[in-house]
C-alpha positions, 0 to 999 in steps of 0.5 A, a space after each residue: 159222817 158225823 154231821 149226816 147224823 145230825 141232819 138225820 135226826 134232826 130231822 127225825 125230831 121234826 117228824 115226830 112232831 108231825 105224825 097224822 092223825 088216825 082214825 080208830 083201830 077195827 078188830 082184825 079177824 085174821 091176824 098174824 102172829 110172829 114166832 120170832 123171840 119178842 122184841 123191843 118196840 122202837 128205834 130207827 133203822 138206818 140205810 144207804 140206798 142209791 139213787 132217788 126215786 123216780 114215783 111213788 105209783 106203784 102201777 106204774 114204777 118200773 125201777 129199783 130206786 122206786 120200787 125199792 121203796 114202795 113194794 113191800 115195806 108200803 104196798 102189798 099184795 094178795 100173797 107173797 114168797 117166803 124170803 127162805 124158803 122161796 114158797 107162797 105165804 098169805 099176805 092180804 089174802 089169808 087163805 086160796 082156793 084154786 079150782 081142780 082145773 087150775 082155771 078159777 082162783 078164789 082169795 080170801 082176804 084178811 078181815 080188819 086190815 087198815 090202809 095208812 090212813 085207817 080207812 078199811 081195806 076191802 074187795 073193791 081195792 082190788 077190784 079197782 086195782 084191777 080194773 087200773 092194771 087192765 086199763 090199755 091207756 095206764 103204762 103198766 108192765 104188769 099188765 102183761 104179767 097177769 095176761 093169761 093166753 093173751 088176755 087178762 082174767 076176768 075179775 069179780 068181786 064175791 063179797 067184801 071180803 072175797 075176790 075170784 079170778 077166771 081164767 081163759 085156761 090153766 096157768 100155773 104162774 098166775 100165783 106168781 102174778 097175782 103178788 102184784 101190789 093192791 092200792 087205795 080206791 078212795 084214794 086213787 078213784 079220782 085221779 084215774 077218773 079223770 084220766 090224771 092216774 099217770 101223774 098222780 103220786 109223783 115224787 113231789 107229792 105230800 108224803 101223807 097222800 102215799 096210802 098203803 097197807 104195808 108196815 111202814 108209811 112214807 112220811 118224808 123225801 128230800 131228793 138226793 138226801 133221804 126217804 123217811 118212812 114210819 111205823 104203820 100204827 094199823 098194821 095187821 101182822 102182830 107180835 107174840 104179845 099180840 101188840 101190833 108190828 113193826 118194832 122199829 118206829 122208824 125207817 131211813 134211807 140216806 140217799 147217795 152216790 155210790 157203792 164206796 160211799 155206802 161201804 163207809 157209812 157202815 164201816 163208820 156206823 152210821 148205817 145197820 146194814 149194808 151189801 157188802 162186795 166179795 171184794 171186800 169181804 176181807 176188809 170188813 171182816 178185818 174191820 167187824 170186831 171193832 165195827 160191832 157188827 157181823 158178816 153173813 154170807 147168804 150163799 149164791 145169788 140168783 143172778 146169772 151171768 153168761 156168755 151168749 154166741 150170735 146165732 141170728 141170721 139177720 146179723 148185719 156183720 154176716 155180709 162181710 165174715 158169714 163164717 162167724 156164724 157157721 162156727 157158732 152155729 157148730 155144737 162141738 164149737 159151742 161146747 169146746 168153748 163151754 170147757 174153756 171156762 175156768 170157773 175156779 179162776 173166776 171165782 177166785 180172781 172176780 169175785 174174792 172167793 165167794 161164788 159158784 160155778 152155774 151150769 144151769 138157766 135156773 138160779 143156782 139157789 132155786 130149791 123147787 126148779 134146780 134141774 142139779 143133773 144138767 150136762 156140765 162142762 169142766 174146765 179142760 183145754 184139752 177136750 175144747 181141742 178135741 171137739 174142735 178138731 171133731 168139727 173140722 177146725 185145725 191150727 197152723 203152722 203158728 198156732 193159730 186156730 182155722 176153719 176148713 177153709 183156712 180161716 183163721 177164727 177171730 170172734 168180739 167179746 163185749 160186756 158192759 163197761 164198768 162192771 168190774 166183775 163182768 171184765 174181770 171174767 171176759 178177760 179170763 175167758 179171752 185169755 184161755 180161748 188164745 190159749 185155743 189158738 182163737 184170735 179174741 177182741 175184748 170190747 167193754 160197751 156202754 150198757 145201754 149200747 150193749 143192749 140195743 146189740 142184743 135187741 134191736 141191732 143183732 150186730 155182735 159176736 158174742 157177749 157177755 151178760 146177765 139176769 136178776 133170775 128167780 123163782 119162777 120159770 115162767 117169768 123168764 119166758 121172754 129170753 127161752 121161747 123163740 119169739 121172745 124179745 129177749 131171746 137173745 142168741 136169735 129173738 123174735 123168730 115167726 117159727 122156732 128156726 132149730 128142733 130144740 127151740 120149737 121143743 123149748 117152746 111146747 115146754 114153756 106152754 106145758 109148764 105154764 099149763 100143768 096144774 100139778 107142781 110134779 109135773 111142771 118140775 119136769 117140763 123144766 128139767 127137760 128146758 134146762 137139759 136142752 139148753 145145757 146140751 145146746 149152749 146157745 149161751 154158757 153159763 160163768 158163776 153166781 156170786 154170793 150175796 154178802 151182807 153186813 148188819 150191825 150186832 143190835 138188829 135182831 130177828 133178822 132172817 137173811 137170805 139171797 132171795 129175800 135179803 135183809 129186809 124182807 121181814 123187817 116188820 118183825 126186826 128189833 133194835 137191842 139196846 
């Protein structure tokens, strides 16, 4: 650890040797000002992070490891979620206007703002933004986000400093959307002219060409070692002393190759803060005092993890046991195995205490769309027996669990290989549907594998999964409308093939449809109250999201939802 260290800031030296020249400031109109205690200008930040990236293009990333490391602390957008409060806040746009019928939204961005490079940032940065995101040749998954009933918004540009979007009918997760991150014309013309955007910043180009607005600036990558990013000297957020912002000069990542190696460069000191596992609470909090640092639990995640039945008529295994499916297409069965599920031992056994028990399809953390008053299902083995005898099922002379028919009831559980967590909860559940009577298989499947199951081969029983969640509903509109392909108790039906399904659907187009916030809270209470009732899928616990940061970081304002760094720019070193 120690000679980590030393590489580091050896080559930090060399860096700040090396800082491009810029061109002069320009006066910025619409500033933003902290209300965070003044800090210290300054200092390194230190971070273990897993995997390389794969791009710097942030139109075209896809995963973590890259977008970790452009969205936000390089690339921004219009606007933005609070870290806290989950609410939109300005970002480049400093003010909206959105038109009475929801269809026309006008953004105002803020006056003075400076790319990396001290170029200005203006209305034709997005305009080209846009025209790259809506190009059919350039792969971007955000294309389909901003598509609005199928098309993308017409786009205009009013002035300079104002940008208007129209489109083809209300939508109200276009502010959701329209977050997407805004890149550099003069930087990226060319390239996307010479039908060159797809390969253009790539992992090995020069760290300088990477221009963005955000409050730090790549400056050097070396795959499998390290990400280095510096402070923005044009940034448009300012402290209280109207000096601009970040305080840090400097951001490093230390790349490596596991979670156990992360956890020992926080435990040694070589890092400020680091995700820390229920697991391991109790380690680290043994380890905190002399470690000179603290632990703050945020509270639950807004990941889910839940248990899916196969309802999907084209299930290849049906041919040889059908009755699978007449089971789980049974309410009562759902629901008997819905009281089967001791969320307490869960909790305690998978996830060291910190967690909390999910009835919902919303994240359990979601303050705007939390529907709190959804049907629940405590755990009680008794009343899974009951509603299983209300269903025909009767158990013989064994103890076994059988159908009308004399069957016995023997169903797969997979999950994916490698999360301890998700093994550790598949086992408890097996464990107490044997209790049941219930003959379970317990599979742990390679991840890639357990999603081809659920997408394209339709060939399991059930599974045991989960999502990343947020704040939006809309943006899960993929997994509860029945054409979706993530609808994964039964996806890409030509017509919802159950009543609740079809309700579930006109919820999702109203929802996205209503221009007032009241009215759209109670479309998805009513999606959150079917699925409850219906159980297509049943809903296990959310862990807590741990985080270990050292003493000296100040101005931090961690959350769930936004983590450690979501306000970076206005951090501190104390020393």
């Amino acid at each position: 650890m120690k000679k980590l260290t030393i590489l580091v800031l050896l080559f930090a030296f060399v860096l700040s040797a090396s800082v491009v020249t810029m061109a002069e400031e320009v006066e910025l109109k619409d500033p933003w000002v902290s209300e965070k205690p003044q800090g210290e200008h300054g200092g390194t930040i230190m971070q273990a992070v897993l995997g390389d990236p794969r791009t710097f293009n942030t139109v075209i990333a896809n995963e973590t490891s890259s977008t970790d490391v452009t969205d936000g602390p390089i690339f921004e957008g219009l606007v933005t979620r609070h870290g806290v409060t989950t609410e939109f806040i300005p970002r480049l746009a400093h003010d909206w206007e959105i038109s009475e019928d929801g269809t026309v939204y006008t953004f105002y961005l803020r006056e003075g703002v400076q790319w990396h490079d001290g170029e200005p940032f203006t209305a034709d940065d997005v305009i080209f933004t846009m025209d790259v995101i809506s190009d059919e040749d350039i792969p971007t998954s955000t294309r389909s986000v901003l598509r609005v009933a199928g098309e993308f918004p017409e786009y205009r540009k009013i002035d300079d400093y104002t940008v208007e979007f129209e489109l083809p009918e209300p939508f109200a997760p276009f502010m959701n959307s329209i977050g997407t991150y805004i890149i550099p014309e003069h930087k990226l013309r060319d390239a996307y002219e010479a039908g060159e955007f797809t390969e253009a910043w790539g992992v090995d180009t020069d760290p300088s060409e990477i221009v963005g607005t955000g409050p730090f600036m790549l400056t050097d990558f070396v795959p499998g070692e390290r990400i280095v990013k510096d402070a923005n000297p044009y940034y448009w957020r300012l402290d209280p002393e109207g000096e601009r912002l970040p305080y840090l000069d400097r951001w490093v990542k230390v790349i490596v190759e596991s979670t156990e190696v992360q956890d020992l460069l926080f435990q040694n000191g070589e890092v400020h803060f680091n995700s820390i596992q229920g697991r391991n609470y109790g380690r680290f909090e043994q380890l905190k005092e002399r470690g000179d640092f603290e632990l703050i639990d945020a509270g639950p995640t807004f990941s889910t993890n839940f248990l899916v039945f196969n309802l999907n008529p084209n299930n290849p295994n049906l041919e040889d046991r059908p009755e699978k499916k007449e089971w789980f297409d049974i309410l009562e069965f759902r629901r008997a195995v819905a009281h089967a599920f001791d969320k307490d031992t869960m909790i305690n056994q998978a996830q060291a205490g910190f967690g909390t028990p999910q009835w919902s399809p919303v994240s359990t953390p979601n303050q705007q769309f939390l529907n709190e008053d959804v049907r629940t299902y405590p755990y009680d083995l008794d009343r899974s027996r009951e509603l299983l005898e209300e269903a025909g099922f009767e158990w013989d002379n064994n103890g076994n669990l059988v159908d009308w028919e004399g069957r016995e009831v023997e169903f797969n559980i997979a999950t994916n290989a490698g999360n301890d967590e998700r093994e550790t909860i598949m086992n408890i559940i097996a464990d107490d549907l044997r209790e049941l009577g219930m003959q379970i298989n317990t599979a742990p499947v390679e991840f890639n594998a357990l999603v081809n199951q659920l997408q394209s081969e339709f060939d399991f029983d059930t599974i045991l999964i989960g999502l990343t969640g947020g704040v939006e509903p809309h943006s899960g509109a993929n997994v509860w409308t029945s054409d979706g392909p993530l609808h994964m108790w039964h996806p890409m039906q030509e017509e919802p093939h159950r009543d609740w399904e079809a309700r579930i659907d006109e919820l999702f187009e109203l929802g996205a449809q209503a221009v007032e916030i009241e009215d759209r809270i109670e479309y998805y209470n009513e999606f959150q109250e079917i699925i409850a009732d219906q159980v297509p899928l049943i809903y296990t616990t959310a862990p807590n999201a741990i985080y270990g940061v050292r003493n000296n970081l100040e101005n931090h304002n961690i959350s769930a939802y936004g983590g450690v760094t979501w306000n970076l720019y206005e951090q501190y070193l104390a020393y």
